[in-house]
C-alpha positions in Angstrom: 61.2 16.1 -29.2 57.6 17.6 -29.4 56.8 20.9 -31.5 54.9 23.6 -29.7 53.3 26.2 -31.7 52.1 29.5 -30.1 49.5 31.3 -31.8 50.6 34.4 -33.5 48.6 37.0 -31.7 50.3 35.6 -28.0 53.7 34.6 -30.1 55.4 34.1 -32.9 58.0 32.1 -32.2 57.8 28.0 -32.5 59.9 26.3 -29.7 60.9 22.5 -28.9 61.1 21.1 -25.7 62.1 17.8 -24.2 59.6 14.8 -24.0 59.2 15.0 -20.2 56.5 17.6 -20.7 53.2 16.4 -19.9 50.7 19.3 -21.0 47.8 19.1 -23.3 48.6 22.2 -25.9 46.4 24.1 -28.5 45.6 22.6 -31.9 48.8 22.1 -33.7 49.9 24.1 -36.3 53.0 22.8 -36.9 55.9 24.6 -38.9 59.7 23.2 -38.9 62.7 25.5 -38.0 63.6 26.0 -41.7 60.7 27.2 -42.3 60.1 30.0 -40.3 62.0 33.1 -41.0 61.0 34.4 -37.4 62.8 31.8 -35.7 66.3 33.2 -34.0 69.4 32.1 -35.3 70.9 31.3 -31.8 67.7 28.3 -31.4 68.8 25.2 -33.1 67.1 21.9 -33.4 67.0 19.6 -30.7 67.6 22.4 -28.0 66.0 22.6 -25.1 64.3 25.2 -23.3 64.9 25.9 -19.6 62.0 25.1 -16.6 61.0 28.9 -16.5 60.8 29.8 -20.3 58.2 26.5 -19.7 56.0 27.7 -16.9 55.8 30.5 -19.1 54.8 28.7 -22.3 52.6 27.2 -20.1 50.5 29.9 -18.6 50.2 31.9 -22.4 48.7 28.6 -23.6 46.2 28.6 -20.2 44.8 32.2 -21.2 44.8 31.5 -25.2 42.5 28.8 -23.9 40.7 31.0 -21.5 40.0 33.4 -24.5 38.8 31.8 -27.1 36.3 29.6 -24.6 37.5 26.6 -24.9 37.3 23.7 -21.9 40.3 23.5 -19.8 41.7 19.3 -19.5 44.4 19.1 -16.7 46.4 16.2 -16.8 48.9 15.5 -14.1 52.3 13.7 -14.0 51.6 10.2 -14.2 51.6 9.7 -18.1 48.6 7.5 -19.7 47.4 5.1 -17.1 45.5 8.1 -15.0 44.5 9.6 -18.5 43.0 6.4 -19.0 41.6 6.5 -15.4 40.2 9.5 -16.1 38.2 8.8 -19.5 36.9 5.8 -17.9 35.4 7.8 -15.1 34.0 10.2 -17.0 32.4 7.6 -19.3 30.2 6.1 -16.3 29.4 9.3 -15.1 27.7 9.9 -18.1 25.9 6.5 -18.6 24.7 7.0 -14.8 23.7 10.8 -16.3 21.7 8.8 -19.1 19.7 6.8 -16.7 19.0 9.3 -14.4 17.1 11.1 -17.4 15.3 7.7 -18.5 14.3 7.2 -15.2 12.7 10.8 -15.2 11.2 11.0 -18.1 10.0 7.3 -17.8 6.1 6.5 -18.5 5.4 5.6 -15.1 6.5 8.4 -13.6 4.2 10.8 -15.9 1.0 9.0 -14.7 -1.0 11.1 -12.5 -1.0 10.2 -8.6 -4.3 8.8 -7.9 -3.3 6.1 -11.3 0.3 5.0 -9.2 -1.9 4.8 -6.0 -4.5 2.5 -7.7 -1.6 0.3 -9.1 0.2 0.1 -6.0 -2.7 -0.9 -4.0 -2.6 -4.3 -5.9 0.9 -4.8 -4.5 1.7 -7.6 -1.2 2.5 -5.7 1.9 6.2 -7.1 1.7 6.1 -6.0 -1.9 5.4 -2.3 -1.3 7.9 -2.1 1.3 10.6 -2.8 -1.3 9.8 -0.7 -4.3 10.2 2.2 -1.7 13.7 1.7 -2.7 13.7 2.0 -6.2 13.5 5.5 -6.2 12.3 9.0 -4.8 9.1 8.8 -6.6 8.2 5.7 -5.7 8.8 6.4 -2.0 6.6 9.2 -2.0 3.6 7.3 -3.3 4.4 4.3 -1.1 4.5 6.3 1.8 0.9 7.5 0.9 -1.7 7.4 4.2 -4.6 6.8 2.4 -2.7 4.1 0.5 -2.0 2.3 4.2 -5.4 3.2 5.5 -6.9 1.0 2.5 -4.6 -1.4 3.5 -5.3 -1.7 6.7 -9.3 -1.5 6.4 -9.0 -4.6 3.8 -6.3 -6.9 5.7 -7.7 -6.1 9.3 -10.3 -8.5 8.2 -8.5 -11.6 7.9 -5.8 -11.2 10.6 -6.1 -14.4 13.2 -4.8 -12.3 16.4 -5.2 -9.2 17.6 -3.3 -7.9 21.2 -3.3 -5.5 23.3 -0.1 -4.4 21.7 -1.1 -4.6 18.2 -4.6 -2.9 18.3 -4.9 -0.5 15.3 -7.7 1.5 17.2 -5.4 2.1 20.5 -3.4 4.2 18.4 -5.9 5.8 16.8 -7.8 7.0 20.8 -4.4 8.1 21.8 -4.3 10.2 18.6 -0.8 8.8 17.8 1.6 10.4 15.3 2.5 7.2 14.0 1.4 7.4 10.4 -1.0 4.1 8.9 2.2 2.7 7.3 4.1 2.7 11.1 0.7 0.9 12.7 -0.2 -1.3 10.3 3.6 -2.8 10.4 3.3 -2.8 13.7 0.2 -4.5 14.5 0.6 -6.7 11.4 0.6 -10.7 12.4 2.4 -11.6 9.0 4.5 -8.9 9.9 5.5 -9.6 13.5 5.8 -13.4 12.3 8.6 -12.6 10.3 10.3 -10.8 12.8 10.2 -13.3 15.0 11.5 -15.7 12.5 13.9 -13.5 12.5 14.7 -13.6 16.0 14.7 -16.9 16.9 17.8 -17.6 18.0 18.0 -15.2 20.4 14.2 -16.3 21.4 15.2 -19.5 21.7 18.2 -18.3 24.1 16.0 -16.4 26.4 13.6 -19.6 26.1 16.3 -21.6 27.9 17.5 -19.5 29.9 14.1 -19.0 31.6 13.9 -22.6 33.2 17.1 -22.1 35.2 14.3 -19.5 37.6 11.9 -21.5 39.4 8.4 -20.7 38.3 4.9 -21.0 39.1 2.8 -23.5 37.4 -0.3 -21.0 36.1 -3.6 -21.2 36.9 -6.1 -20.9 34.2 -9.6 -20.8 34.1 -11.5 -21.2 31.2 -15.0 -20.6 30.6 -17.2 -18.9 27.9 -20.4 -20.0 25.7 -17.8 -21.5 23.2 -17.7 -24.4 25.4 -20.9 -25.1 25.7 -21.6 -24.5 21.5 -22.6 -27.2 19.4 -20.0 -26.2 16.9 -16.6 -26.1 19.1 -17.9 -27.5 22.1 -15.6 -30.6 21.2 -12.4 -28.5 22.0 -11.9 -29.5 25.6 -12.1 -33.6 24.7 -9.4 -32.6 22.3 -7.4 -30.9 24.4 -7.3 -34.1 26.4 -6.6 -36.4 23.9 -4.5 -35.1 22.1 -1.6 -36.8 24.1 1.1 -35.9 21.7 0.7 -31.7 22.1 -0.8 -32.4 25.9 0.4 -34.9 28.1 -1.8 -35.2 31.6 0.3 -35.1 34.4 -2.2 -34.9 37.2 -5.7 -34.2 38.5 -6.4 -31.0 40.6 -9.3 -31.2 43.1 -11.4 -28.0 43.9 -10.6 -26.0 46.4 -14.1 -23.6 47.0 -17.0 -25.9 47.2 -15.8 -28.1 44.3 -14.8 -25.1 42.2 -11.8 -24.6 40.2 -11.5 -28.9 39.5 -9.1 -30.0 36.6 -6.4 -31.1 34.7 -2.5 -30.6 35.6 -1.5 -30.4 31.8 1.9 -30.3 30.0 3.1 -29.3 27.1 5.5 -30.5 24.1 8.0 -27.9 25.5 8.0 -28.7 29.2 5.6 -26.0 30.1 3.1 -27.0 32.8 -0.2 -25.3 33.7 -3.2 -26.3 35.3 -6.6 -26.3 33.4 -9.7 -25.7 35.3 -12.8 -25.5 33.0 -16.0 -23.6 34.0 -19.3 -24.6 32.5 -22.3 -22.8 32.7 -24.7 -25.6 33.3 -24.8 -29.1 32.6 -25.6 -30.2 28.7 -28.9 -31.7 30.1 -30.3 -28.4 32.1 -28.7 -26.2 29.0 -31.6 -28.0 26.5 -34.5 -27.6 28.8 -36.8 -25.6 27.4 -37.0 -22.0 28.0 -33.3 -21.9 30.0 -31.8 -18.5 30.6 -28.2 -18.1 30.7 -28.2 -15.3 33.3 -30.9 -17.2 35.4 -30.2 -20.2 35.2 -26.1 -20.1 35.5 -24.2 -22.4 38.1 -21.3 -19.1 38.1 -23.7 -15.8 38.4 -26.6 -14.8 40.4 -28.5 -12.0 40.1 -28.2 -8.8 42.8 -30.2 -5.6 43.5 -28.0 -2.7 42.7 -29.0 0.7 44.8 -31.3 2.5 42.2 -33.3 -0.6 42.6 -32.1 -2.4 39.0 -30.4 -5.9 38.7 -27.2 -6.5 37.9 -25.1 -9.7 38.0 -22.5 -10.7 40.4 -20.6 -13.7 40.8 -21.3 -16.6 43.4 -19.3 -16.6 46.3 -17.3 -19.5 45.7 -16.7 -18.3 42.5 -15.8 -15.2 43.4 -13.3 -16.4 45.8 -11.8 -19.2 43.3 -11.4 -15.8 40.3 -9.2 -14.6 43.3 -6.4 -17.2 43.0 -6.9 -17.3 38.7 -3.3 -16.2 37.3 -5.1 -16.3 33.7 -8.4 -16.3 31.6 -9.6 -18.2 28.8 -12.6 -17.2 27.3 -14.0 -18.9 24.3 -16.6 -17.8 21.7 -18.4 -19.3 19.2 -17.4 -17.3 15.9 -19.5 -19.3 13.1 -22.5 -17.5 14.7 -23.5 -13.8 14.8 -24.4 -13.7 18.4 -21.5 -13.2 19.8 -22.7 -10.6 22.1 -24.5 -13.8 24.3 -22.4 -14.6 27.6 -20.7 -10.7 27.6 -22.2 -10.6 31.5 -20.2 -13.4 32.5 -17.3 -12.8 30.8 -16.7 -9.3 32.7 -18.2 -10.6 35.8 -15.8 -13.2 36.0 -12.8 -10.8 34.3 -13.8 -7.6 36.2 -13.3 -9.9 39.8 -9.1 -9.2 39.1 -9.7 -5.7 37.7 -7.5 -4.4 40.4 -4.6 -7.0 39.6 -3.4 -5.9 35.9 -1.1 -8.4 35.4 -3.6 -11.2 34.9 -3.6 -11.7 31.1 -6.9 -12.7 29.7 -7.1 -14.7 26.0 -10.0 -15.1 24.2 -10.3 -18.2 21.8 -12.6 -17.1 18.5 -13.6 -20.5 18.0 -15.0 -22.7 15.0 -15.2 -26.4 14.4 -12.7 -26.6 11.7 -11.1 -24.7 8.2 -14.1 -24.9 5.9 -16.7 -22.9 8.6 -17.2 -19.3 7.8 -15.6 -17.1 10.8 -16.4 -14.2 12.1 -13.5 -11.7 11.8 -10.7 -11.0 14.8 -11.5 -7.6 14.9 -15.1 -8.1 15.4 -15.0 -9.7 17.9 -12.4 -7.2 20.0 -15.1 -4.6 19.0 -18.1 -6.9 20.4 -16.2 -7.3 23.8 -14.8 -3.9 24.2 -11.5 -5.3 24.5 -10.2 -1.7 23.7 -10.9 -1.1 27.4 -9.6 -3.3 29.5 -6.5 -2.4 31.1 -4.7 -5.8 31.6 -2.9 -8.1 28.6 -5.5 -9.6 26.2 -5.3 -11.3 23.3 -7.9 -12.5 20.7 -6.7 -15.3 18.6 -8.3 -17.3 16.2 -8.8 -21.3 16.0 -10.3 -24.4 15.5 -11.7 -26.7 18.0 -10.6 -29.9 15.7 -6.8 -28.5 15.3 -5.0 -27.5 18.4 -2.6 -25.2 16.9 -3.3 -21.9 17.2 -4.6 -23.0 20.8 -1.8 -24.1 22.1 -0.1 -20.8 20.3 -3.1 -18.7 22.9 -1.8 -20.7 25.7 1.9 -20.5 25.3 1.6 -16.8 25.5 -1.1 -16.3 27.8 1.5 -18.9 30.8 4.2 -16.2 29.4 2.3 -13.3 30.1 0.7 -14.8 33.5 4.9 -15.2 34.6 5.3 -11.3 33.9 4.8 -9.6 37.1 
């Protein structure tokens, strides 16, 4: 039997009721039935007291409680496992409590702004991305514009491609609201590499499903003072011999008084093209002394415009081989600063497709191999205006001793040239 002892301002009567009641009472004050002199005669010990006189007991206890202050605990029927349930609850809700203050009253977080921002800046790109999740604070600085802006201004430098897709200055001429965090993951390389890693099943899928459709073997011309450079002029001969990326299936015969002559070419993955290489002039009229490229080049002439100026223009057979092109390759010379030499030809010869938009063009920012000192990507899309050209266009950069990224330029550029 349990003892329940009302307070003597609400009553002064001491009552026993059965075990079955499951109610956290008042401090106990407990007094047997002998006693108390106030107790009736008619209550015995051991007698129980009916469901109502209960509820009743019940509710005086609620608003002693509710008087003098104290915290209400309920406790339903179900005895000491949800009691225990209960305690356990409330024991992590307070060690979670505890944290939450540690967290805000941390050291880190009372550093001024500009301090996280300079600290943060220090951090991989892969690495800010996750501490945005560690918590609000930490999102909020690493959601910082100028934090991405720096970012982007220092890692622009040594990205190898640059597309007409992932151009950081396109977004900024269309006055995008994309913030610098949005573009830079977007026109990232490292980035996009991943996700395609990511992808590559169902890449590979689409890969295979592509050579059940019947497709055009591209036509690609490649031309450019890269070709003709001392440095990387050795990357055609190794595109020929390099029978284990390029096997040579063929010889093609030119079509416009001996123009467009070259290589049927394919690759480790089954993908055929054909190669047609443009030079200039030959090596031996290229070292005479006091050559011109405009003047003396076997692919441009010179032409009166109306205000009585020169301009350049292709020759005809040229012009009419450009016509049948389904891709450019143009290929500079990056270990030198003029970079701006051969810009004529390269939008004479690009600007003869202007109309058709789906002829991709790639340019190649050569050097001879990994110890010459490049010029950056993004220089050279600002040299040729690349910005402006409204056709697909990639600049990628390689080496004319390791055919990797090349082949990389020419994968995508027979992909883009089937896209019509």
């Amino acid at each position: 039997m349990i003892e329940i002892d009302i307070p003597h301002d609400i009553c002064t009567t001491t009552f026993v009721c059965g075990p079955s009641l499951y109610t956290k009472l008042p401090e106990k004050l407990t007094y047997g039935l002998d006693q108390r002199s106030d107790v009736p005669p008619s209550l015995g010990k051991g007698d129980l007291l009916d469901e109502g006189l209960i509820y009743t007991l019940k509710k005086l206890v609620w608003k002693y409680k509710k008087e003098m202050g104290e915290q209400q605990e309920t406790f339903v029927s179900g005895g000491l496992q949800q009691y225990l349930i209960k305690q356990e609850l409330k024991q992590k809700s307070l060690i979670n409590g505890q944290k939450g203050v540690n967290q805000d009253h941390s050291l880190f977080n009372k550093l001024p702004v500009d301090v996280k921002l300079h600290i943060f800046s220090y951090l991989g790109i892969q690495d800010l991305c996750r501490i945005s999740g560690v918590c609000r604070d930490w999102y909020d600085v690493s959601q910082d514009n100028l934090l991405w802006q720096e970012k982007l201004t220092r890692n622009i430098q040594s990205w190898n491609m640059i597309s007409h897709l992932t151009n950081p200055a396109l977004y900024r001429e269309v006055q995008s609201e994309w913030s610098n965090k949005e573009i830079f993951l977007r026109c990232s390389p490292e980035i996009n590499k991943i996700i395609h890693e990511k992808n590559s099943m169902l890449t590979s899928i689409s890969n295979m499903l592509r050579y059940f459709f019947p497709k055009k073997v591209s036509k690609i011309a490649m031309f450019g003072p890269g070709l003709e450079s001392e440095n990387t002029s050795g990357l055609v001969r190794q595109m020929l011999t390099a029978k284990t990326l390029l096997e040579q299936v063929g010889m093609v015969p030119g079509q416009f008084d001996g123009v467009g002559s070259g290589w049927l070419l394919k690759m480790a993955d089954c993908t055929n093209f054909q190669l047609s290489v443009l030079y200039s002039a030959s090596k031996s009229v290229r070292q005479q002394p006091g050559w011109d490229r405009i003047q003396g080049n076997n692919l441009l002439q010179v032409s009166k415009q109306d205000v009585g100026q020169e301009g350049v223009e292709l020759k005809p057979a040229v012009k009419d081989f450009c016509r049948t092109v389904d891709a450019f390759i143009y290929v500079v010379d990056s270990t030198s600063t003029a970079t701006r030499e051969g810009n004529d030809e390269f939008y004479t010869m690009v600007n003869e497709r202007w109309s058709a938009t789906h002829v991709p063009v790639l340019v190649l920012s050569c050097v001879k191999d990994s110890s010459a000192t490049r010029i950056p990507s993004i220089k050279v899309v600002e040299t040729l205006g690349m910005s402006n050209m409204n056709r697909p266009w990639q600049v990628r950069n390689c080496e004319s001793e390791n055919l990797t990224e090349v082949l990389e330029g020419i994968r995508w550029v027979v992909e883009q040239s089937h896209r019509r």
